[in-house]
C-alpha positions in Angstrom: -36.0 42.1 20.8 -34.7 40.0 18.5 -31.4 42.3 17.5 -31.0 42.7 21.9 -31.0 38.4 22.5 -28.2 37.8 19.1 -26.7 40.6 20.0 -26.3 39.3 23.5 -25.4 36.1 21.6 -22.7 37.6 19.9 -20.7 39.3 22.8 -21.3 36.1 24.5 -19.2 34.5 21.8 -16.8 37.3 21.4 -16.0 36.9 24.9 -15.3 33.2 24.3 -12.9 34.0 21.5 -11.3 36.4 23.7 -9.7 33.9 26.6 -7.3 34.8 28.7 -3.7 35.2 28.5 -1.2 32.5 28.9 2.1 32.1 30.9 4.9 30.2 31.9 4.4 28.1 34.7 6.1 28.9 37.5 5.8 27.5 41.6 3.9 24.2 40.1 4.1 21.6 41.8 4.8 18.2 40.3 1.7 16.5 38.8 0.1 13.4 40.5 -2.1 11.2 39.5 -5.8 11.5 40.5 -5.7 8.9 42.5 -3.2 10.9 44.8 -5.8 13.9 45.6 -4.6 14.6 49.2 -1.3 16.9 49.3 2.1 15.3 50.6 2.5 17.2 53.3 -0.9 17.0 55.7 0.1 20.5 56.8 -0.6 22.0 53.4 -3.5 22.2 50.8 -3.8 21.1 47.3 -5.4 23.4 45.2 -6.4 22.3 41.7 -7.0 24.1 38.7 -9.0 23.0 35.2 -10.7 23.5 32.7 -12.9 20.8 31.3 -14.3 22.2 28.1 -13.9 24.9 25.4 -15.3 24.8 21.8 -13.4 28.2 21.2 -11.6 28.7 25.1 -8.0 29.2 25.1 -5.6 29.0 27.9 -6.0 30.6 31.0 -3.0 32.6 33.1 -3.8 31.9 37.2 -2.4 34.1 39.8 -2.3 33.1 43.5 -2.0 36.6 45.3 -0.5 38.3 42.7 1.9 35.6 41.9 1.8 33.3 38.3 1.6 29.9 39.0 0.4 28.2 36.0 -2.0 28.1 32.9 -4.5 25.7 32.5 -6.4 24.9 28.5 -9.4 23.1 27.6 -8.9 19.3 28.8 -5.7 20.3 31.2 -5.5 20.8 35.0 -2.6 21.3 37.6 -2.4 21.3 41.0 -0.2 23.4 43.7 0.4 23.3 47.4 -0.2 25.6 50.0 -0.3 26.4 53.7 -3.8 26.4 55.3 -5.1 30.2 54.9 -7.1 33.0 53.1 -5.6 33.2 49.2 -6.4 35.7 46.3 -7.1 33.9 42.9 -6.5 35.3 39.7 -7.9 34.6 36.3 -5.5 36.4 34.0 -8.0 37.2 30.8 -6.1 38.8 27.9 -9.1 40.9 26.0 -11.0 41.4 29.4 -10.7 42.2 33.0 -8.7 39.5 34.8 -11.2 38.3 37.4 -9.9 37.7 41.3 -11.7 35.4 44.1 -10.5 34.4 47.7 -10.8 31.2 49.1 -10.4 29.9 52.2 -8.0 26.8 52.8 -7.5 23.9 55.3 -4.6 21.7 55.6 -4.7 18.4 54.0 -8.1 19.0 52.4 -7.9 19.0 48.2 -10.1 21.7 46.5 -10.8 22.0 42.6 -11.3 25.3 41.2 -13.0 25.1 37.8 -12.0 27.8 34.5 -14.8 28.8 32.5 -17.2 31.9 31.7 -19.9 34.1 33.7 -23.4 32.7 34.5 -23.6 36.0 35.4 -25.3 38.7 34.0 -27.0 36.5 31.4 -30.6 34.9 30.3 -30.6 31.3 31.4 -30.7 30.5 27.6 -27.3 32.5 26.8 -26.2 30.7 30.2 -27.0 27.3 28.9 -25.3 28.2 25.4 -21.9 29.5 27.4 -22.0 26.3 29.7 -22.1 24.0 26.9 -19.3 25.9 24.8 -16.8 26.7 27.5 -18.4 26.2 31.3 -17.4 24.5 34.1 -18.8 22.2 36.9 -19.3 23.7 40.5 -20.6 26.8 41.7 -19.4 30.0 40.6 -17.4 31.6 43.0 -17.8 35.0 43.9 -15.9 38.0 42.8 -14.0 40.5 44.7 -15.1 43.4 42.3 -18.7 42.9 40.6 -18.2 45.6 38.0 -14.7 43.8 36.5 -17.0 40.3 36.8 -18.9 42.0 34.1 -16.2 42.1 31.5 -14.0 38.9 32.4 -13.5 36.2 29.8 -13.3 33.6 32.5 -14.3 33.1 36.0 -13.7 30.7 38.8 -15.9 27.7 39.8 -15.6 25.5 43.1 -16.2 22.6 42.3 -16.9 19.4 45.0 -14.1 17.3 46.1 -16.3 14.1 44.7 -16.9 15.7 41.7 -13.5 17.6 41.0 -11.8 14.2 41.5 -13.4 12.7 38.8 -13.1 15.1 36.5 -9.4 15.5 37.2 -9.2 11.5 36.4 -10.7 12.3 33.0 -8.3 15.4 31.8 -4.5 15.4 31.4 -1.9 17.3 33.5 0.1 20.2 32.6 
């Protein structure tokens, strides 16, 4: 039992060393300040991505259907604009499957979409370790293919408008 839990342990942290891939940014739009959480236009969404920690995360590749839009690293976030509707999200992961999501957005509402690894899968005492070492806030949001959630280095989190604010406040922009 004791060779299963460290070797649970192990892929656990082999999976943090892993990351995701990096990329140009592309489509970004200009950086705001916190304080400025609500998109320009009230006929579009802003959608913001972060990552808050990561002892050994690297940067992160995000696709928006099928399309690069940024990277986000421990302590970063950006945001981009987009008409009210259904969207695919990407999280490009180098050494793993890239895990997707959809979300559903509104016009003028702001929504903060976490970058960190899998609650999934995992005792609560490996989840507690991965939280601590590269996790996000929120709720982890769902995956459109269970079996490539499995082996993705980083996953998606919703996280609160309340609470996303704040935390945006405290990291710097890309």
């Amino acid at each position: 039992m004791r060779r299963f839990l460290t070797a649970i342990f192990f892929v656990g942290f082999v999976t943090q060393l892993g990351g995701c891939a990096s990329s140009a940014l592309s489509e970004v739009s200009p950086v705001e300040s916190p304080s400025q959480a609500k998109p320009r236009d009230s006929r579009l969404a802003r959608l913001y991505f972060l990552r808050e920690k990561g002892l050994v995360a690297s940067e992160v590749g995000i696709k928006i259907d099928g399309k690069q839009v940024g990277t986000v690293d421990k302590g970063y976030y950006f945001s981009v604009d987009r008409p009210p509707g259904h969207y695919r999200l990407t999280c490009v992961n180098k050494y793993g499957a890239d895990y997707e999501t959809e979300i559903q957005v509104d016009a003028g509402r702001s929504y903060y979409i976490g970058v960190g690894v899998s609650q999934l899968g995992f005792s609560p005492g490996q989840n507690l370790v991965n939280g601590m070492v590269a996790g996000s806030s929120g709720q982890q949001m769902r995956t459109t293919s269970a079996m490539s959630a499995g082996f993705s280095g980083s996953v998606f989190y919703q996280i609160s408008e309340s609470d996303g604010s704040a935390i945006v406040s405290g990291l710097q922009p890309r």
